[in-house]
C-alpha positions as CSV (number, residue, x, y, z in Angstrom):
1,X,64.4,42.5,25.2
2,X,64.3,46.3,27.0
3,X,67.4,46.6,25.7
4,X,66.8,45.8,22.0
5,X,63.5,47.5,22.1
6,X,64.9,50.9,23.3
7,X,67.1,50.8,20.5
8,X,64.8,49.5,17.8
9,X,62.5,52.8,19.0
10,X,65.0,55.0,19.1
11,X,66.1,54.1,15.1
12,X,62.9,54.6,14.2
13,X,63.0,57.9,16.1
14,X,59.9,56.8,18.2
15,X,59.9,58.0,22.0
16,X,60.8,54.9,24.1
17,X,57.5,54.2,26.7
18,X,56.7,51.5,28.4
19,X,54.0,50.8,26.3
20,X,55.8,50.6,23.3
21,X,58.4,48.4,24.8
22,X,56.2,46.2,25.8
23,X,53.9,45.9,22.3
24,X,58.1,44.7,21.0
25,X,58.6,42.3,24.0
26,X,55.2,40.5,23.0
27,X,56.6,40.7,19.3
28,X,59.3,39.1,20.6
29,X,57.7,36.2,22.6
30,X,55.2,35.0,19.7
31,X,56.0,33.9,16.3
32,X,54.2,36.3,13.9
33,X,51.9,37.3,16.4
34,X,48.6,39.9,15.4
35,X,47.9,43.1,16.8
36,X,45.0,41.7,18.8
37,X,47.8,38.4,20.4
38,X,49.9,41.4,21.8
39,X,47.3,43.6,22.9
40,X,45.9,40.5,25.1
41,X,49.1,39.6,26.1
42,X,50.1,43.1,27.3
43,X,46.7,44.4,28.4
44,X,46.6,42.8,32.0
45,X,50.0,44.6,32.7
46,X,48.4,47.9,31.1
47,X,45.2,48.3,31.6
48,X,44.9,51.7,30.4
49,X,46.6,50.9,27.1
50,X,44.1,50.8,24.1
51,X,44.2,48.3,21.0
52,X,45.1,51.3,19.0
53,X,48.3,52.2,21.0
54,X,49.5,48.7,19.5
55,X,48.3,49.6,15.9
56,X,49.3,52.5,15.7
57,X,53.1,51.0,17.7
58,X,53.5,48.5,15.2
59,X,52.5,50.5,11.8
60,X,54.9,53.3,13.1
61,X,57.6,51.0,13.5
62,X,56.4,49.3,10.3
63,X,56.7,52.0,8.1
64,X,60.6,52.8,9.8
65,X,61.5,49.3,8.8
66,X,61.8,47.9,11.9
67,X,58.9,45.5,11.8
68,X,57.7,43.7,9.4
69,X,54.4,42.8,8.1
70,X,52.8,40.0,6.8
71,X,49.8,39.7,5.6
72,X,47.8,36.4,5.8
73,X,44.3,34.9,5.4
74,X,43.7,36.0,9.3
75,X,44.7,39.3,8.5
76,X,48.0,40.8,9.3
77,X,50.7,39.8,11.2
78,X,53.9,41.2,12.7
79,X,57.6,39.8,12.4
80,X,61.1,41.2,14.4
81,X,62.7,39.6,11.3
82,X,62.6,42.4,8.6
83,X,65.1,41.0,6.6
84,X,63.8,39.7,3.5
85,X,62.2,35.8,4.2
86,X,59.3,33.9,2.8
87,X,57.1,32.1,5.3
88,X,54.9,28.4,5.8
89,X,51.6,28.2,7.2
90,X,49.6,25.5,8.9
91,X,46.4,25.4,7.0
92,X,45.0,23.4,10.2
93,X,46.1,25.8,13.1
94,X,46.9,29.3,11.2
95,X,50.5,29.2,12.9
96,X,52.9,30.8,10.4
97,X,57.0,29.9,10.6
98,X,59.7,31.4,8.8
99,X,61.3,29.4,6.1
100,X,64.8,28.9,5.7
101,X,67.1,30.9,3.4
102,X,67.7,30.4,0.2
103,X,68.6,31.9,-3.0
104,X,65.2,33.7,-3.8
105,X,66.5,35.7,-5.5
106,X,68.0,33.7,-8.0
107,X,64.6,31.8,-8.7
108,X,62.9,35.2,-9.1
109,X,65.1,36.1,-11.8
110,X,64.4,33.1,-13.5
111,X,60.9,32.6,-13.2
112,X,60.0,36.8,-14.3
113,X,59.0,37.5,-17.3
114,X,61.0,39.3,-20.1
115,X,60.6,43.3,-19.2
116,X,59.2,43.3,-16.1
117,X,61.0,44.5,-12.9
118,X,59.8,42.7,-9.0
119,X,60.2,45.3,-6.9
120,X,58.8,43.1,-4.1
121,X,57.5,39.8,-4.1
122,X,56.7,36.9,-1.1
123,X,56.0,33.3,-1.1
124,X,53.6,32.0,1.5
125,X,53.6,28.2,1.7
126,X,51.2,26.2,3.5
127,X,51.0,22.6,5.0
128,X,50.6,20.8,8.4
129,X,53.0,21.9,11.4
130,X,54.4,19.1,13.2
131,X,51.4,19.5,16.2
132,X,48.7,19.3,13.1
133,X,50.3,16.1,11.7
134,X,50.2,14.5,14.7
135,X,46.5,15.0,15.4
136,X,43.6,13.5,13.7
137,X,44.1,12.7,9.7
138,X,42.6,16.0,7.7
139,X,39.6,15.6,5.5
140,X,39.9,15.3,1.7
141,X,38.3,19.3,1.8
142,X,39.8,20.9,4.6
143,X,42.0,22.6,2.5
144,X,39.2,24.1,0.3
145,X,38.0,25.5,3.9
146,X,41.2,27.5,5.3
């Protein structure tokens, strides 16, 4: 990951540090991590570093489109995937997975109304990850809760 990281900072025209490298390893480690997962996965390694070095690393390299965001119930969350992609929660567990590809696009199109233009648009599905169904049955009002 060093190597993708140096050149994920330098086309964002950020100074390559260790710090910074390692906020993008931790990205890379976890899927759709939050600033607070990397900060306690990185902060026995540097104990120096604050939780605002990691803000402040990922909205920098959020705003040069090399990370992207993605906000959720828990707050936001951070994705190496910056391509556009729609997402699936686990309304049990909070763990969030990319979804598969598909013609968005096309059902976009389709489904906006006459005269308007999406400029941006994301489709955040929920349901039980394969860990969740597994465990005990949900309650009739769980959902309601998450």
């Amino acid at each position: 990951m060093v190597g993708d990281g140096v050149v994920r900072l330098r086309e964002a025209g950020l100074r390559v540090t260790p710090q910074r490298l390692a906020v993008l390893d931790a990205l890379s480690r976890r899927s759709h991590p939050t600033a607070d997962d990397i900060y306690r996965d990185i902060a026995p390694v540097y104990p120096g570093l604050g939780l605002a070095t990691v803000y402040n690393t990922l909205s920098a390299l959020a705003a040069r489109g090399q990370v992207l965001v993605v906000d959720d119930r828990g707050g936001r969350r951070y994705d190496l995937h910056v391509t556009p992609h729609q997402h699936i929660r686990c309304r049990r567990c909070g763990m969030l997975a990319d979804l598969p590809h598909w013609n968005d696009r096309q059902w976009i199109d389709g489904a906006t109304p006459a005269g308007w233009a999406v400029e941006r648009w994301t489709l955040m599905a929920d349901g039980l990850c394969p860990d969740c169904q597994s465990a005990t049955p949900a309650t009739p009002d769980e959902h309601d809760r998450n």
